[in-house]
N, C-alpha and C positions, 0 to 999 in steps of 0.2 A: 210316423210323424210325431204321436205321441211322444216317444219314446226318445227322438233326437230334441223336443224341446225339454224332456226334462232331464236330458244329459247335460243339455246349456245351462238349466238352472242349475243344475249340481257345481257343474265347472264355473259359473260366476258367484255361487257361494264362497264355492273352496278358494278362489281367486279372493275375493271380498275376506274369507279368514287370512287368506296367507299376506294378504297386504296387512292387516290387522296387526298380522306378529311382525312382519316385518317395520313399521312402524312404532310399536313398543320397544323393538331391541334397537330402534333408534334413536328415540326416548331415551332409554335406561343408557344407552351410549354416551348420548350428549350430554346427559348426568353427572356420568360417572367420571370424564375429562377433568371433572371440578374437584375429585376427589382427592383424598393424602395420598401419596405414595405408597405410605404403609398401607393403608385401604386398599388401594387396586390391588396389590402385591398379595394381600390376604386375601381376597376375591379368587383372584387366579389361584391360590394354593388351592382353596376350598374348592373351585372347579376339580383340581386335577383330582382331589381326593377322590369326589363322584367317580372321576372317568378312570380311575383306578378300580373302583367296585364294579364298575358298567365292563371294564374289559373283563376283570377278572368273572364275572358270570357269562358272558360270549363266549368266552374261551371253554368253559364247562362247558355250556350251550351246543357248543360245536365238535369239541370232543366225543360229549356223551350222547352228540345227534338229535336232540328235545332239548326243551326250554327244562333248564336245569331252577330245581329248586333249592336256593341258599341252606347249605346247612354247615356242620362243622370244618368242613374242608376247605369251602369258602372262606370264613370267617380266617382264618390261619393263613392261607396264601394271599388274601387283602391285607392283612395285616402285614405281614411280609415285606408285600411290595410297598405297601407305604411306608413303615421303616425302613428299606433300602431308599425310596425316590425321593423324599423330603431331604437327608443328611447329602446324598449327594448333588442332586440340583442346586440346594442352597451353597453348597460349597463351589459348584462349579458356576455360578453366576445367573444359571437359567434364567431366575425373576430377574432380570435383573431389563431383560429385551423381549418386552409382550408386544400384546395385540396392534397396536399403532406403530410398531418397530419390525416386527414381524418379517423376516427375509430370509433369504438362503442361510445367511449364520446361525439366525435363531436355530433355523430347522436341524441343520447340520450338530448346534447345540444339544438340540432334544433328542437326537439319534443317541448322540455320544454317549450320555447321562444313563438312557434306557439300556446302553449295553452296559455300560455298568452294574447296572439295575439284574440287568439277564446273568450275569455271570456268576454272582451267590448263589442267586436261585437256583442256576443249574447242578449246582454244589450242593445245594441243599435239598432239594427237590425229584434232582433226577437220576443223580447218583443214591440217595437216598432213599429208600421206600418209604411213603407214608399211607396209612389207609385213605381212602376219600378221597385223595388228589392224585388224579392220573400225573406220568413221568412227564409225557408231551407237555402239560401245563407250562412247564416253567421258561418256556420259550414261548408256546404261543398266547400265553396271558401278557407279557412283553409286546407282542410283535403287535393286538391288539391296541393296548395302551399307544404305543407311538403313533397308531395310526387315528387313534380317537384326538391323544392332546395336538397333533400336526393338524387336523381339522380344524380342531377349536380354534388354532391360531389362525389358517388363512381365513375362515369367516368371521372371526373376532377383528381382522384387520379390514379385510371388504365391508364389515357395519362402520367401525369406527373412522376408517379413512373417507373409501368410493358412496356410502351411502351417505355418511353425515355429511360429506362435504357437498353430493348432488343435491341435497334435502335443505339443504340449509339458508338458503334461496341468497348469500350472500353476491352482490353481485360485483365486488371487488375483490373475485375470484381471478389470478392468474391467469390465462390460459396461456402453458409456455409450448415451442418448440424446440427441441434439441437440435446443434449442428453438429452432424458428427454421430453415427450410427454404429460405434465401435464399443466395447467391454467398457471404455470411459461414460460414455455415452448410457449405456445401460444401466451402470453401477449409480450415474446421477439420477435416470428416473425411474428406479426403484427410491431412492431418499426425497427424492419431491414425491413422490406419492404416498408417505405421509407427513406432507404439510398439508394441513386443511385448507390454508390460502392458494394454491397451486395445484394448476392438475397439467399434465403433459397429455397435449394433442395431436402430438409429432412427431419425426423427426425427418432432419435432411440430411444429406451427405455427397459431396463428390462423386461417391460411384459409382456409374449407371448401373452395374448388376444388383446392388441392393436397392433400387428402385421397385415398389410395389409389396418389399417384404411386408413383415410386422417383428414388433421387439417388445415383445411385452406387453402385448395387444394395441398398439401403435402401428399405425404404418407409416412406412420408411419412405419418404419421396427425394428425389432428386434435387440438389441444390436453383439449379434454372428455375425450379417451381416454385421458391421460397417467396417471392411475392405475390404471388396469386394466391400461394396455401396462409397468407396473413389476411389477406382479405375475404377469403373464404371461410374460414375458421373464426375472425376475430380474435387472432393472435393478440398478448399483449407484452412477451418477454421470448425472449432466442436468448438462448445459453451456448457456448459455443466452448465443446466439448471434445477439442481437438489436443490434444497434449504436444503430439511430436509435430509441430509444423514449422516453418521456418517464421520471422519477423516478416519477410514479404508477404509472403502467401495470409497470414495473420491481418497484417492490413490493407489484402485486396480482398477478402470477408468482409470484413468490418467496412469499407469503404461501399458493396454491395450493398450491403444491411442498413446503409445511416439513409438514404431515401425513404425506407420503408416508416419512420416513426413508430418504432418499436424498442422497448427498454433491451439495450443489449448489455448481455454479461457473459463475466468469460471464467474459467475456473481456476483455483489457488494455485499455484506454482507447484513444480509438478513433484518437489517432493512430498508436500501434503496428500495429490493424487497417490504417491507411491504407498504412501504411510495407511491411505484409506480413507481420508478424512476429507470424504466430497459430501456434501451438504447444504440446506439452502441456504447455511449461515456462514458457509464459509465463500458464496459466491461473489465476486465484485464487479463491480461498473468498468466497463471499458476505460482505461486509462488513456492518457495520452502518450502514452510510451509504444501502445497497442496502434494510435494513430500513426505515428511516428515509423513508424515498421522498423524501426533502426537492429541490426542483426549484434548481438550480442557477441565483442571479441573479447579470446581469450588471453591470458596473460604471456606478455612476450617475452620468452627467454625468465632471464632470473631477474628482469627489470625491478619487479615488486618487493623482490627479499635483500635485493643486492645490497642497499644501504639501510635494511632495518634491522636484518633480522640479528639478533644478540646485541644492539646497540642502544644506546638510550636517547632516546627521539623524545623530542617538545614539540607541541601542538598548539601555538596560542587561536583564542579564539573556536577553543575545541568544543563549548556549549553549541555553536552554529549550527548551520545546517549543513555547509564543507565540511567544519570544522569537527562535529560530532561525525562524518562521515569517514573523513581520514583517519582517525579515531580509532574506528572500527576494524578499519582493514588494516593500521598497524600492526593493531595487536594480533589479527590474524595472522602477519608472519614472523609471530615470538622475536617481540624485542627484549632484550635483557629489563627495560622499564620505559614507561612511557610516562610524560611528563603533561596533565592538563593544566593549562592556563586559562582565565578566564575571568572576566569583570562582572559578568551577572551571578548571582548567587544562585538563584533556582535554576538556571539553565546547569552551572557547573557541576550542582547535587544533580541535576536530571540525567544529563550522559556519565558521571561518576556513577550512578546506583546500576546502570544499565550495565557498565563493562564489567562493574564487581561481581556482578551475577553468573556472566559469559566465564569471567576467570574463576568461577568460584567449582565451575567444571572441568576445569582440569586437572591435571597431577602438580601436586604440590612443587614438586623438584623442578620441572618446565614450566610453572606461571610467572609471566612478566610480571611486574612490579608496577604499582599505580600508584603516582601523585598526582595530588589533586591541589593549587593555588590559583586563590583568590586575588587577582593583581590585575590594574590598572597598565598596561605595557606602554604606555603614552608619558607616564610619571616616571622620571631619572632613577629615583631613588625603589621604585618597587620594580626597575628591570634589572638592577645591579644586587637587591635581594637574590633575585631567579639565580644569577650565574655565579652569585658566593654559595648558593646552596649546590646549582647543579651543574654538571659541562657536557650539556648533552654532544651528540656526534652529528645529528642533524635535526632542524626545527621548520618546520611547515607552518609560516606565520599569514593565515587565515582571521584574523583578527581584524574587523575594517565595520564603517556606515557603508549600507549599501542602499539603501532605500531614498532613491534619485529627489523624491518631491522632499524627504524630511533633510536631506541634508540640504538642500538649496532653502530650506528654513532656519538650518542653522551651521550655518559654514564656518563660522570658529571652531567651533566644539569637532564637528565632524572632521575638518582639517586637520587638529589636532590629535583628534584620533586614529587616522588612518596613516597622514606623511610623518609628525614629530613622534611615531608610534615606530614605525617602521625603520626612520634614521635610525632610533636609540637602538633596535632591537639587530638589527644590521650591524652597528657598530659595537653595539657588546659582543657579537657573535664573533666578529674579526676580532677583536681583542683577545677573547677567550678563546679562542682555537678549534671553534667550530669550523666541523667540514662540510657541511651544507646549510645552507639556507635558502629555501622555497618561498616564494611570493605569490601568494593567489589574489592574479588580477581579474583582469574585468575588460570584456567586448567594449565595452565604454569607454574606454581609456585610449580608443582613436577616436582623433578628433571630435574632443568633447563640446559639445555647447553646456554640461552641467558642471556644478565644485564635483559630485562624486565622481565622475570619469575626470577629470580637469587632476584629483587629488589623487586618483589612481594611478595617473600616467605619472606623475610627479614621484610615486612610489618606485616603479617600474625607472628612471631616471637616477632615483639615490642609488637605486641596485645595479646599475649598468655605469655607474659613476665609484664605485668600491670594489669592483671587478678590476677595473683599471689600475687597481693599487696591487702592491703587494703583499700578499697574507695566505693563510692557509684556507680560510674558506671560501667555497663554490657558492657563485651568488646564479640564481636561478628563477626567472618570473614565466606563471603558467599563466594562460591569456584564455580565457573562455565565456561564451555566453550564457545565456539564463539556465540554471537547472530544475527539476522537474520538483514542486514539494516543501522547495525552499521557502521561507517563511516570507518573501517578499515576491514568491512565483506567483502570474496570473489566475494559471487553474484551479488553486482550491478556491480562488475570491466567485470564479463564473460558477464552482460547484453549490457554493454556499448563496450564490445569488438566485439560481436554477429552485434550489431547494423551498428557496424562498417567496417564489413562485414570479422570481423575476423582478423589476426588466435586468436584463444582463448589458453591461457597460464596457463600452470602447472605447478608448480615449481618438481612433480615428481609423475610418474601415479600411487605411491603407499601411495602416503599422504591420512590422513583420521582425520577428524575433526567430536568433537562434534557440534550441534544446536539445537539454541531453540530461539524464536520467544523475541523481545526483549518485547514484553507485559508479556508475562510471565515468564520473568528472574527476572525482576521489581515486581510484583508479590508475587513472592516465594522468593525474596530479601526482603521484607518489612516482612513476614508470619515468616523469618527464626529467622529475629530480635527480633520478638515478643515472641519465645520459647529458646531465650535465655539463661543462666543463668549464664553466666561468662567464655569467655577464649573457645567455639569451634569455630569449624570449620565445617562448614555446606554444604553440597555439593547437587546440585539440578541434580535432572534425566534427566542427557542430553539424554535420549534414546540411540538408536546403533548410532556407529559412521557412518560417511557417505564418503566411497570414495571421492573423488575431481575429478578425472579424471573421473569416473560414474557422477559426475550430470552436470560437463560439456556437459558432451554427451548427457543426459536429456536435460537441457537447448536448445542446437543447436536443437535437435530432435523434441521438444515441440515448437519450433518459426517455424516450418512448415518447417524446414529446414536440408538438410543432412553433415553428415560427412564428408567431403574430408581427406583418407586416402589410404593407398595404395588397397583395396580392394575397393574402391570408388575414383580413381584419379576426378572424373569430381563433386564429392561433393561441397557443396560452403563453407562451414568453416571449417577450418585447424584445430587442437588441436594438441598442439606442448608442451613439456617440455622445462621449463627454466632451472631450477637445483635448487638444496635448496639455500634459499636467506640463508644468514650467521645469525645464530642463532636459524635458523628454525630447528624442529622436524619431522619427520616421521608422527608420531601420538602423541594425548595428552593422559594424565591421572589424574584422580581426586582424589587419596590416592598416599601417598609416602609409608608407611611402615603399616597400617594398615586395616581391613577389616573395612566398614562401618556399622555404627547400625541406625535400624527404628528410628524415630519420628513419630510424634503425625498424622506428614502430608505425603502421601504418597508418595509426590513427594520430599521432603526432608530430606536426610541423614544425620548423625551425623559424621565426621572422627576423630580418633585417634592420629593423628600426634603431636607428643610431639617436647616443645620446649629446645634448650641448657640451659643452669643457666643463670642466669642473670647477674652475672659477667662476661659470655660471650658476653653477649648482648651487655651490656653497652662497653665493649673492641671496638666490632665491630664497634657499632654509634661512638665510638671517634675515631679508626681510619679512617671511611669514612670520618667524618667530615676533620679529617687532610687531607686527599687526596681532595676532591674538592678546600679546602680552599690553596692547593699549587698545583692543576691541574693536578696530577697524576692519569692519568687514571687506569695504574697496579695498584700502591696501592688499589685502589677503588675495583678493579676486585675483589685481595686477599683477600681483605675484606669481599667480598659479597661469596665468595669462603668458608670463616668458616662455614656459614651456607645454602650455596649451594654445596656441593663437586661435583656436575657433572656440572657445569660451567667451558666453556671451555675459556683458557686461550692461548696468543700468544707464542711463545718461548721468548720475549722480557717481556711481562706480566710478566712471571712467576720472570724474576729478582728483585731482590731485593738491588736497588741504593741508595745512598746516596744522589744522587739529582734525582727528578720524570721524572719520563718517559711517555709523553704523544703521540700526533701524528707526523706522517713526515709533516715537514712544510709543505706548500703549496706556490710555487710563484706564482704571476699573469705576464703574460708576457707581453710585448709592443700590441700584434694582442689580447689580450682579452682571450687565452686560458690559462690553468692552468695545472702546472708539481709539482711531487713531490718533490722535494728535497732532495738530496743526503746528505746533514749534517741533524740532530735533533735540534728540539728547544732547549734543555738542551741533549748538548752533554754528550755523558757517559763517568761518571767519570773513571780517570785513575787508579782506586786502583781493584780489583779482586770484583766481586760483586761476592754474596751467593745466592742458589737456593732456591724458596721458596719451 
């Protein structure tokens, strides 16, 4: 009895020291995190020296069968190996991936280096007689060393990663699950496990035979189990670490996953996976493209290069977010030169620096040719610059106000810019002998109640009114809804609203917008231009439309985060209605009056929509032009009103003055704030005005 209680006191000593040390090299851990690079780097060299001396005396040790006492033999074969292991580690990178990095490469690293290390020495050593130093040394003083610094690294990575971060008591600690129990899968939590924020508790997978495994000391559970294993665990992030799946399959996961209120992310695209670079910095948020499941088509036939490739193509309004987009994929199919046009200054330098970089990789001999001009395409005199400088072969005029609430504040300007932008540029084109001209319209442009759809259709109208004529160019308008990213899209406004800890805003929980990814609006805009033939309108497959108030609720649900509404008062993000902004729609639509027919391309339609005469046409453009050019914002409406009839007009619009009718002044007052004004800029004339 004796004897077992003071075996326990021995064993809760030695337990009591070994927490002791275990605690200091946690300590000197958490430390040393803080230190120079160069620091740590020296630290570890100074290690390996030790564990250079410590092999090399084992190795006698074992050789000689006793504890070998250092003498000159020693000193000469240390010496040795540290001149051999320093020159080439540092050459091959060694320091460069320690104890917090620590992985199969490292290891696979430190193997390599040490045979290097072996191979002199066997030259020198074993082939060679020396007194003092047995032959066998020169391999098994090596095979030691690898086995001592391989050590040092995995328990240099278990202190610094699994202790400091269990010890740390921090308690906005990750706990992630993986989806996807495959080499993808493994390769990510190995690199989450050294993030000190992050620890992997998981994983899951579709396939019931990996059910119950372990991967890395994880065990592997079956997808079915994925919400029980969140609330069991106190999950707070699912990474989903599936590479080859299809868009469906992708978001019937993710559609599983958004109840659960768990941050979901997914991994970089899959040539970054191929390259190796998974990481928890390269991870992102479930996008809405991810919601959207929409399956990624490929490029049909030679539609993409047919009218680019060796020609010299113009891109007005190429700063955009279309416009920088078509941009891109021009120049992917080597045009002889590409032409950017553009009225904002930083935007134009932003996609100019971008493409110069892309071309700056190729072979001299095969790189298109970049201009880059600053021009107003609305002003006569700087579109007739463009075409004395250049005659391109086709132009993708992307150039327009889109942003529905700001142009229904200023419907001169924006008319201006979008219809007497588009005549000019249309009619230089015919003049000059261009063979295509693309018009990138807008879902809006049926049956508008706003100017910006009202002014888009009116577009769409010049171009199917020049078609009509004789000439050598192909007039062409591609019809499509919202894209994903674009500078007036919803979803970065919900990300940045989310981030900001809410409320997130709807203008009405029964609004319902098409999307489509702005790579492949760009895409199927350049395909649509290619099968042309004069005068349609081409309408691309927005898929189904997609509630707003639902991907709200996605969105907050997918950031690990719940709803706050009256069945959830203690949620953390509010979703609240604004009301419809003024000109906004319910839902959009891509035909006004007719059904659409196949093309060649599956994802592109043909629509029917006929234009008025052209002596109405021409009425129109001269009465707009009369309205901006005397600031009547009515006249302008009625105008755009001939060939809009569901644009909605004010009760003051609708009159028809003798002098124009624009907005209530505005004063500015003494304190800096600003009131409307009780008189008009052009008071209304005294004689009986007529209803339009």
């Amino acid at each position: 009895m004796h004897s077992v209680a003071r075996t326990g006191e021995i064993g809760t000593a030695l337990e009591r020291r070994l927490s002791g040390c275990v605690d200091f090299a946690v300590g000197l851990a958490a430390g040393s995190i803080a230190w120079p690079r160069r620091i740590k780097r020296l630290a570890v060299m100074t290690l390996d020296l030790c564990l250079i001396a410590l092999a090399v005396w084992v190795a006698f040790s074992l050789r000689l069968g006793e504890f070998h006492t250092p003498g000159t033999g020693f000193a000469i074969l240390t010496v040795a190996m540290t001149g051999l292991w320093f020159p080439i580690a540092l050459r091959r990178g060694t320091y460069r991936s320690i104890f917090r990095f620590a992985g199969r490469g490292a290891i696979v690293s430190l193997l390599v280096s040490t045979i290097l290390v072996t191979l002199p020495l066997i030259a020198g050593f074993m082939l060679v007689a020396h007194d003092g130093i047995p032959r066998t040394l020169a391999i098994l003083a090596p095979l030691v060393f690898f086995m001592a610094v391989t050590l040092s690294r995995i328990v240099g990575r278990y202190v610094m990663v699994d202790l400091l971060s269990a010890r740390s008591g921090d308690v906005n600690i990750k706990r992630v699950v993986i989806y996807g129990a495959g080499a993808t899968g493994q390769r990510l939590a190995a690199s989450l496990a050294a993030e000190a924020g992050m620890r992997v508790v998981g994983f899951v997978d579709d396939d019931p035979a990996k059910d119950g495994h372990f991967l890395d000391g994880a065990r592997v559970h079956h997808s079915s189990q994925t919400s029980a294993l969140v609330e069991r665990l106190g999950v707070t992030d699912i990474v989903i670490a599936i590479t080859a799946i299809s868009s469906a399959r992708r978001k019937h996961i993710i559609a599983a996953l958004e109840p659960m209120s768990v941050n979901v992310q997914t991994l970089p695209p899959m040539r970054e996976v191929i390259d190796g670079r998974i990481s928890a910095a390269t991870l992102r948020p479930v996008a809405i493209e991810d919601l959207l499941g929409r399956a990624v088509v490929p490029e049909h036939g030679d539609l993409l290069s047919r009218e680019i490739t060796g020609k010299l193509v113009m891109v007005t309004g190429a700063g955009g977010s279309i416009g920088s987009e078509i941009c891109r994929q021009i120049l992917a199919q080597r045009p002889a030169a590409l032409v950017l046009v553009e009225a904002n200054e930083f935007a134009l330098f932003s996609i100019g620096c971008e493409l110069e970089a892309g071309l700056a990789t190729l072979d001299p001999g095969s790189r298109p040719t970049l201009y880059q001009r600053l021009a107003d395409v609305s002003l006569p005199g700087a579109v007739e610059r463009l075409f004395a400088e250049f005659t391109p072969y086709a132009i993708f005029h992307a150039a327009a106000y889109k942003h529905v609430p700001l142009v229904e504040e200023n419907v001169l300007e924006a008319v201006r810019n979008n219809v007497l932008a588009t005549r000019l540029m249309a009619d230089a084109a015919q003049r000059h002998g261009v063979r295509r001209f693309v018009l990138i319209s807008t879902d809006k442009a049926v049956r508008p109640p706003n100017v910006m759809g009202a002014s888009k259709r009116l577009c769409e109208v010049v171009l199917q009114d020049l078609s009509r004529r004789c000439g050598a160019a192909t007039f062409a308008i591609v019809r499509f809804g919202n894209v994903l990213g674009s500078s007036g899209s919803v979803v970065p406004t919900f990300q940045r609203q989310i981030e900001a800890g809410g409320p997130v805003t709807v203008t009405d929980r029964e609004v319902t917008r098409y999307f489509m990814t702005i790579f492949e609006a760009a895409q199927l805009v350049i395909q649509a231009g290619a099968m042309a033939r004069g005068g349609e309108i081409f309408l691309l497959d927005m898929g189904e439309p997609v509630r707003i108030w639902d991907l709200a609720h996605s969105m907050v649900r997918l950031s690990g985060l719940s709803v706050r509404d009256a069945s959830n008062p203690a949620g953390d993000i509010a979703i609240i209605e604004s009301g419809l902004r003024p000109g906004e729609k319910l839902f959009e639509e891509l035909l006004i009056d007719a059904a659409a027919a196949e093309t060649e391309h599956p994802r592109i339609m043909q629509g029917a929509d006929s234009a008025p005469p052209a002596a109405m046409v021409a009425q129109v453009l001269s009465q707009i032009e009369t309205a901006i050019a005397r600031d009547d914002v009515g006249a302008c409406k009625r105008a755009l009103r001939s060939v809009a009839p569901s644009l909605r007009l004010s009760a003051q619009e609708k009159v028809v003055r003798s002098r124009p009718y624009s907005r209530p002044m505005v004063k500015r007052l003494e304190s800096g704030s600003v009131r409307k004004a009780e008189q008009r800029i052009f008071p209304a004339p005294s004689q009986q005005p007529t209803q339009a």
